[in-house]
Backbone bond lengths (Angstrom), bond angles and torsions (degrees), N, CA, C in turn:
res aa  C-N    CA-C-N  psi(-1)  N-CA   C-N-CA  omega(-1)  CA-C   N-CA-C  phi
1 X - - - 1.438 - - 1.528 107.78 -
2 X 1.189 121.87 136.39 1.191 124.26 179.49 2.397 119.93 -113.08
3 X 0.632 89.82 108.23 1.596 75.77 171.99 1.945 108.84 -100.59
4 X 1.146 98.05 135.54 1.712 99.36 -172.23 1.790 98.68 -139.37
5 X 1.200 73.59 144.14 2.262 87.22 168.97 1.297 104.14 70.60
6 X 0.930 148.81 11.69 2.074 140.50 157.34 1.013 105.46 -80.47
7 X 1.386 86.43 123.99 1.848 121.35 179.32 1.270 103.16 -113.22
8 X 1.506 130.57 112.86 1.387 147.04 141.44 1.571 106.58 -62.40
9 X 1.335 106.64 116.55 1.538 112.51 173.58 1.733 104.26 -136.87
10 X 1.675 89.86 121.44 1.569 120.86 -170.45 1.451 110.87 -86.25
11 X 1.527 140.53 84.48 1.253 137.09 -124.34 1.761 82.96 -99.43
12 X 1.238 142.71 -30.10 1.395 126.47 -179.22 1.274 120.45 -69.01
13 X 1.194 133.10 -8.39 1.017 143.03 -168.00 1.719 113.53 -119.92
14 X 1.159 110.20 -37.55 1.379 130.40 173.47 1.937 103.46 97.48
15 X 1.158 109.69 15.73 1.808 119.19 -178.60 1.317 108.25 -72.92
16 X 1.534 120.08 150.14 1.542 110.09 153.79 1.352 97.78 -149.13
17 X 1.228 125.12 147.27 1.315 163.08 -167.67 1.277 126.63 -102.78
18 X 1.627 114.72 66.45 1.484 116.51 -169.73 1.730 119.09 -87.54
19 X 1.188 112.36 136.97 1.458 114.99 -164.64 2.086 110.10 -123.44
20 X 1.159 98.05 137.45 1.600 110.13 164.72 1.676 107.84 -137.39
21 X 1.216 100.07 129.88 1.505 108.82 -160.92 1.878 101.30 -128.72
22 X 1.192 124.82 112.54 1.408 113.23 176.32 1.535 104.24 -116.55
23 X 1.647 123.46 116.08 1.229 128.24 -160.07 1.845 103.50 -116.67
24 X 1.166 89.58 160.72 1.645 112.06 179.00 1.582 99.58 -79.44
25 X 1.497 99.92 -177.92 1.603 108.57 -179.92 1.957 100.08 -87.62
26 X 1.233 111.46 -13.93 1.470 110.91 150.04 0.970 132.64 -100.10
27 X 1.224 132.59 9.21 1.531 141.74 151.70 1.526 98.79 104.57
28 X 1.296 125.14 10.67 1.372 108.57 175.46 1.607 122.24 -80.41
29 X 1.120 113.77 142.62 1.366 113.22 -152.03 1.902 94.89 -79.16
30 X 1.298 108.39 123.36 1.627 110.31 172.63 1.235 131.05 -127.77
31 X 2.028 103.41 23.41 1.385 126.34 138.39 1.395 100.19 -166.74
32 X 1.337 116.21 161.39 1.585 119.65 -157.53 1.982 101.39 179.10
33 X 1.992 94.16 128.39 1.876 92.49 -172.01 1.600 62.46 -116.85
34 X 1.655 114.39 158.37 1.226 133.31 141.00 1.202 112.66 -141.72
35 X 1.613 99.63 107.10 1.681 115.46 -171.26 1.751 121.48 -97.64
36 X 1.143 98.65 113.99 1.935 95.83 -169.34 1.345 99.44 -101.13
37 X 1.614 119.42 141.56 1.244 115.69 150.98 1.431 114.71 -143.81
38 X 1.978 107.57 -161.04 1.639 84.93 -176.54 2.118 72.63 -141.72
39 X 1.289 100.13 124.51 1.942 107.58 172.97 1.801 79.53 75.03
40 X 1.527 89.50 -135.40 1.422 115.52 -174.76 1.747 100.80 -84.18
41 X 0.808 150.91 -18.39 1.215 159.83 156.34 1.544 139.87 -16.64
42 X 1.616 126.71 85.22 1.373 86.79 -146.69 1.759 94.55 -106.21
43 X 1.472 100.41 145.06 1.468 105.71 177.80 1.448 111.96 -85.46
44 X 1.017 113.35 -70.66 1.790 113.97 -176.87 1.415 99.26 -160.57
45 X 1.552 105.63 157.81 1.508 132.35 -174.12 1.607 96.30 -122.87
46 X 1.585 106.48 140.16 1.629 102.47 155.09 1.637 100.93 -129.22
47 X 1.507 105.35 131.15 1.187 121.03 -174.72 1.664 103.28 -103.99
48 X 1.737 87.48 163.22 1.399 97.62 168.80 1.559 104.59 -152.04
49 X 1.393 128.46 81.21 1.110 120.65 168.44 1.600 122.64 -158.49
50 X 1.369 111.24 151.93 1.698 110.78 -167.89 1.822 106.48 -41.29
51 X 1.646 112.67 163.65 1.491 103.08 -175.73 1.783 121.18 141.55
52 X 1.629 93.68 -59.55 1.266 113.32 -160.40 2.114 84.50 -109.18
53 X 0.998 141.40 -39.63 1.296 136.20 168.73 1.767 107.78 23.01
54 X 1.325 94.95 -91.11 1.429 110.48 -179.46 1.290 141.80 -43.18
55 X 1.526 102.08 -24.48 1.747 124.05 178.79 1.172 91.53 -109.30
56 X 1.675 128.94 -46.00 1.558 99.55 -178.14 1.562 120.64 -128.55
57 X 1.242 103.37 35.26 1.882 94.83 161.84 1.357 104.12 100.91
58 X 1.636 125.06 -18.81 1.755 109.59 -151.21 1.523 77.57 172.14
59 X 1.721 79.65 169.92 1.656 99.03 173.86 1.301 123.24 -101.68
60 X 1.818 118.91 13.40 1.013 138.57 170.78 1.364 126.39 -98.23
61 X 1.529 119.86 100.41 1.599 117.36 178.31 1.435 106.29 -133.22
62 X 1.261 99.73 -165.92 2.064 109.65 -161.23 1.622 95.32 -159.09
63 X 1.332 115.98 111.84 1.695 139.36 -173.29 1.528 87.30 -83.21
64 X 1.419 138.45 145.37 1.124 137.18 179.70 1.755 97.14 -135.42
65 X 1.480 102.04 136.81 1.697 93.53 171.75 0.774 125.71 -56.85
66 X 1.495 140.46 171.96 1.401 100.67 -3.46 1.614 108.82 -97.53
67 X 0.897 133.35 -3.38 1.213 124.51 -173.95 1.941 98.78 -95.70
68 X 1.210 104.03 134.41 1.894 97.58 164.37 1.641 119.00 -83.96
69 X 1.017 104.00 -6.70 2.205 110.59 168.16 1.619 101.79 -75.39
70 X 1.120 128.20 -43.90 1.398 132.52 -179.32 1.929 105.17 -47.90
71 X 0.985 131.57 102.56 1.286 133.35 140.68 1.765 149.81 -149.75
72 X 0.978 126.85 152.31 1.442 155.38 -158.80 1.955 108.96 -91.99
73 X 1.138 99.37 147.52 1.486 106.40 161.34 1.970 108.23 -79.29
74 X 1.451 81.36 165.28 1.832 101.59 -164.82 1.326 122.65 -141.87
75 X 0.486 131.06 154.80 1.689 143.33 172.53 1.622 91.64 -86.79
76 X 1.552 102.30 129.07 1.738 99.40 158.93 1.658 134.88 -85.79
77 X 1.596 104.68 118.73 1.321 129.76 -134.82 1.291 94.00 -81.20
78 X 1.093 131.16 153.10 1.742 144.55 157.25 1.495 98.82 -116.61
79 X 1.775 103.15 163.86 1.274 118.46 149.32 1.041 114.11 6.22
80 X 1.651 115.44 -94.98 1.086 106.02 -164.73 1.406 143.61 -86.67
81 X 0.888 101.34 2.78 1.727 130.88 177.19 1.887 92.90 -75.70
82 X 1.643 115.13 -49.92 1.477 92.64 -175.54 1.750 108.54 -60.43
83 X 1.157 97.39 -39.02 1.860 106.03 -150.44 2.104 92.01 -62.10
84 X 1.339 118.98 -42.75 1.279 143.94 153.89 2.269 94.34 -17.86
85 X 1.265 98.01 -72.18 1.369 112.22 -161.11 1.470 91.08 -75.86
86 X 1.358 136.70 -67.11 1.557 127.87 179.19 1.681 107.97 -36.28
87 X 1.131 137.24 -64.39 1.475 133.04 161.53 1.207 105.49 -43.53
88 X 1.139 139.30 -48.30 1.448 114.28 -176.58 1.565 119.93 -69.07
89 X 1.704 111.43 -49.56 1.587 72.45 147.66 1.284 151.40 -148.52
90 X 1.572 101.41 85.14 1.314 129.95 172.86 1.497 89.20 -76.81
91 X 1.129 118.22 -39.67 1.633 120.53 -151.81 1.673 93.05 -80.86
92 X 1.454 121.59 -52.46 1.613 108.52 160.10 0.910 154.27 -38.00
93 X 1.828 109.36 -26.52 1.349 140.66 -166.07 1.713 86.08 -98.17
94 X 1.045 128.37 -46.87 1.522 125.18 173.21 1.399 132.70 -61.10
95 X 1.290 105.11 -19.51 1.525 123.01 176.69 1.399 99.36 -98.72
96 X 1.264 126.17 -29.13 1.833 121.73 -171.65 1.874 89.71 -80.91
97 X 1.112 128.17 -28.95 1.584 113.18 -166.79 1.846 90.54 -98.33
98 X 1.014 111.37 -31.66 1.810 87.91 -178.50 1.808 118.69 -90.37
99 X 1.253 91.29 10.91 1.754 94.48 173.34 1.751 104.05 -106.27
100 X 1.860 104.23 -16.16 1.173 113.35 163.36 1.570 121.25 -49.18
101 X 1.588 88.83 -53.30 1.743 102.85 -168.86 1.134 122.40 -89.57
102 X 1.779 118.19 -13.45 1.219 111.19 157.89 1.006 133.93 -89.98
């Protein structure tokens, strides 16, 4: 089963949360992009797909802004591990605008 193109968009913040999910007949995810940003902005991606093996260990990595070529090895993420990482940093993005304004 595949789910492709859903965009979660977090309107207080101005974030949205685009997802491609390719699942087993048990739903385990056996490729998966979860792309966060904030406007045009991109914060980080966690991937899951063949490619990167050789440079990084697995088919699981995480693009970190600002650049999307920039990436790292990962732990393979579920649910809640993304929503985990969107709070984390929502909570950065909240501290970068009120150290702005004060």
């Amino acid at each position: 089963m595949s789910i492709r193109g859903v965009r979660f968009a977090f309107h207080g913040r101005s974030t949205a949360l685009s997802i491609d999910l390719n699942l087993d007949g048990d739903l385990v995810a056996l490729r998966y992009r979860f792309d966060y940003r904030v406007g045009d902005r991109f914060l980080w991606r966690a991937d899951k797909h063949p490619g990167h093996e050789t440079e990084l260990g697995g088919m699981c990595h995480l693009h970190i802004g600002p650049s999307e070529h920039a990436r790292g090895t990962s732990p393979d993420f579920d649910l809640g591990s993304i929503a985990e990482r969107i709070m984390t940093t929502n909570r950065g993005l909240n501290a970068s605008t009120n150290r702005a304004q004060g």
